[in-house]
C-alpha positions as CSV (number, residue, x, y, z in Angstrom):
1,X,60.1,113.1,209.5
2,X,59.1,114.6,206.1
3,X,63.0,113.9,204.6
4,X,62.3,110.3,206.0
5,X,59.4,109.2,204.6
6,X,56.9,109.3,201.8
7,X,53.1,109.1,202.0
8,X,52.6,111.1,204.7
9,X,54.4,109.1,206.5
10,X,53.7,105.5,205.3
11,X,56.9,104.5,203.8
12,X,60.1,105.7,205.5
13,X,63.8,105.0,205.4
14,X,66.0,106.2,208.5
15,X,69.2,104.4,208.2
16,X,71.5,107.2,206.9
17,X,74.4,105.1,206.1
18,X,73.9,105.7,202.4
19,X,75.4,109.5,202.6
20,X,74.4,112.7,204.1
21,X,73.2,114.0,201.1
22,X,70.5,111.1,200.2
23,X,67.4,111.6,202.1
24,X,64.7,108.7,203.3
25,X,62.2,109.8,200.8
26,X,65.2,109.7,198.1
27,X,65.5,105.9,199.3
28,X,62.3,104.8,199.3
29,X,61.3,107.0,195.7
30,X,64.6,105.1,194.2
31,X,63.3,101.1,195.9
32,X,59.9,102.0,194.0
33,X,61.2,103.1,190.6
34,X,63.6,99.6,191.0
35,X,60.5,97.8,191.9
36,X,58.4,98.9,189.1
37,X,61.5,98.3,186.4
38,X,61.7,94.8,188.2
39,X,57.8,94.3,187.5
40,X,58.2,95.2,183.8
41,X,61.5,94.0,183.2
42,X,62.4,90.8,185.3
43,X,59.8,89.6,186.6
44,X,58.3,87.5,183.9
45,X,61.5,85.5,183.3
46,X,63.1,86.1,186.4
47,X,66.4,87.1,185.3
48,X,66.0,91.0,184.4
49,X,69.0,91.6,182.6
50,X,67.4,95.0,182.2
51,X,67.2,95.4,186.3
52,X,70.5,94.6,186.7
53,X,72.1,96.8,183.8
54,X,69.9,99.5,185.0
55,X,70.8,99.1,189.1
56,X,75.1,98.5,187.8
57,X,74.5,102.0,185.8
58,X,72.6,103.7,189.0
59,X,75.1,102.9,191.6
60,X,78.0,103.7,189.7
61,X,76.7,107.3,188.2
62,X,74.5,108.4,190.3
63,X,76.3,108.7,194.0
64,X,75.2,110.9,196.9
65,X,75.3,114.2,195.3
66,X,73.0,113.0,192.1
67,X,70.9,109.6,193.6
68,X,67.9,111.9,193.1
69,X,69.1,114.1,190.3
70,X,66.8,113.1,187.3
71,X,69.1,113.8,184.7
72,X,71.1,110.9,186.1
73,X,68.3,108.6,186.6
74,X,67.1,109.5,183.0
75,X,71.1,108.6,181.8
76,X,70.4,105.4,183.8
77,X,67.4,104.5,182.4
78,X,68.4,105.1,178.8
79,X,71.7,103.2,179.4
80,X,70.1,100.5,180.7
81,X,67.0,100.4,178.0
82,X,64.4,101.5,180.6
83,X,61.3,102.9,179.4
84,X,61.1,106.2,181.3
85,X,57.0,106.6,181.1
86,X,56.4,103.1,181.6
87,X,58.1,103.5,185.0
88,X,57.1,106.9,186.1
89,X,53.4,105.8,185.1
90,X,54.2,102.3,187.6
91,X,54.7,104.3,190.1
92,X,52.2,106.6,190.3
93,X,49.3,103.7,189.2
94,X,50.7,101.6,191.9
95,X,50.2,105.0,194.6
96,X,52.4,107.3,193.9
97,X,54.5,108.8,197.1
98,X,52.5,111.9,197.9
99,X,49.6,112.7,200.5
100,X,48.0,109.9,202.6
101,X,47.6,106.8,200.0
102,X,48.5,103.3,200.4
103,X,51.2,102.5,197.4
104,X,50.0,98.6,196.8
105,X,53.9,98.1,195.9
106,X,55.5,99.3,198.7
107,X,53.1,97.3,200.2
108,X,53.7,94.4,198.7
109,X,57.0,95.0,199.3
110,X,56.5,95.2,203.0
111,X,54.6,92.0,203.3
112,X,57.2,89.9,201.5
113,X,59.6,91.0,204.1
114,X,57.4,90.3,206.9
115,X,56.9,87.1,205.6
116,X,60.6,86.2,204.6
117,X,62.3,87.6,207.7
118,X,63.9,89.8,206.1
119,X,66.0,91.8,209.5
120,X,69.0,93.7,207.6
121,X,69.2,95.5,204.2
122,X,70.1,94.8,201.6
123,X,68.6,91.4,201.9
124,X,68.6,88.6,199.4
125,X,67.1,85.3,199.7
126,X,69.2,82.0,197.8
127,X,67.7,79.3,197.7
128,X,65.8,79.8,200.9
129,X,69.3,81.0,202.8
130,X,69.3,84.8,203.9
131,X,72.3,86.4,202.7
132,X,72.4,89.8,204.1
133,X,74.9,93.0,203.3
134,X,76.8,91.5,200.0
135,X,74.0,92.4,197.5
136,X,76.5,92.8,194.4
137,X,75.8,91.5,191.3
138,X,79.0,89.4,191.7
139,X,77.3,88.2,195.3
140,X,74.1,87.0,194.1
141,X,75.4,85.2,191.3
142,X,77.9,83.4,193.3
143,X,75.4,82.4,195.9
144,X,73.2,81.0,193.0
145,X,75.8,78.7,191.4
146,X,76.4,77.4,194.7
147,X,73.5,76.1,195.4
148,X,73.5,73.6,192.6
149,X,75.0,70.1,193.5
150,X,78.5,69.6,191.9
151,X,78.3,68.9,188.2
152,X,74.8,70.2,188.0
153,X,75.3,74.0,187.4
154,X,74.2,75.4,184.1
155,X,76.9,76.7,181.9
156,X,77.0,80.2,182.9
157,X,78.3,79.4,186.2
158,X,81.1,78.1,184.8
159,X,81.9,80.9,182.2
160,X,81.3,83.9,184.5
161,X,84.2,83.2,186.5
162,X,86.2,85.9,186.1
163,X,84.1,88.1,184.7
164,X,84.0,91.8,185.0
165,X,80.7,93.1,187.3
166,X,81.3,96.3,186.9
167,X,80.5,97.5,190.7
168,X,82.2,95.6,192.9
């Protein structure tokens, strides 16, 4: 189980569909770093441009061979504008991944699916409507301007249409 999981066995990830060559640990280490950019990123206004430039640059560069390769990360991060220490430094202050220690984020992370339902990942929640599997950028954004009642949407719906997402 020690390719699996983190924390001694705490926080594991089993579903190899992402590639042979990305381990559980790999998945769980990369949800933590995008939790912790979310936290000082996106979560005060709730849009995260940052998140999302950083997670576009991630999926596109760093594929099976190089999701844990930290030169990649590192090109991610500086791509996206991402404070490399501040992250590192939110994920060990939060618990780290090594030896038998509760990581209050994961955690966190854990209760909100608990609580939400959440069954399948990726998992997003619109407006209070699960949409599972189609987690693109493209996706989400979609889903959102959807939700508002016809000839209510803000401007942006209107003028992303179209636009290029990068990762599709």
């Amino acid at each position: 189980c020690v390719s699996l999981c983190t924390n001694s066995g705490k926080y594991c990830y089993s579903d190899n569909n992402w590639g042979s060559d990305i381990s559980g640990e790999d998945v769980v280490k990369e949800s933590l770093r995008q939790i912790c950019i979310w936290s000082h990123y996106g979560e005060a206004d709730g849009i995260g441009i940052v998140w999302w430039d950083y997670v576009n640059v991630f999926m596109s560069q760093c594929t099976s061979k190089k999701y844990s390769d930290d030169e990649c990360i590192n090109s991610a991060f500086k791509s996206a504008g991402v404070d490399s220490d501040k992250i590192n430094r939110c994920m060990m202050d939060s618990g780290g991944l090594k030896g038998d220690v509760v990581n209050h984020k994961l955690e966190m992370e854990l209760k909100a699916k608990e609580e939400s339902q959440v069954a399948l990942l990726p998992a997003v929640q619109i407006n209070g409507a699960m949409v599972r599997g189609a987690t693109t950028p493209k996706a989400v954004f979609e889903g959102i301007c959807a939700g508002y009642v016809a000839g209510s949407q803000p401007g942006i719906c209107g003028k992303c249409v179209g636009c290029e997402w990068g990762l599709e």
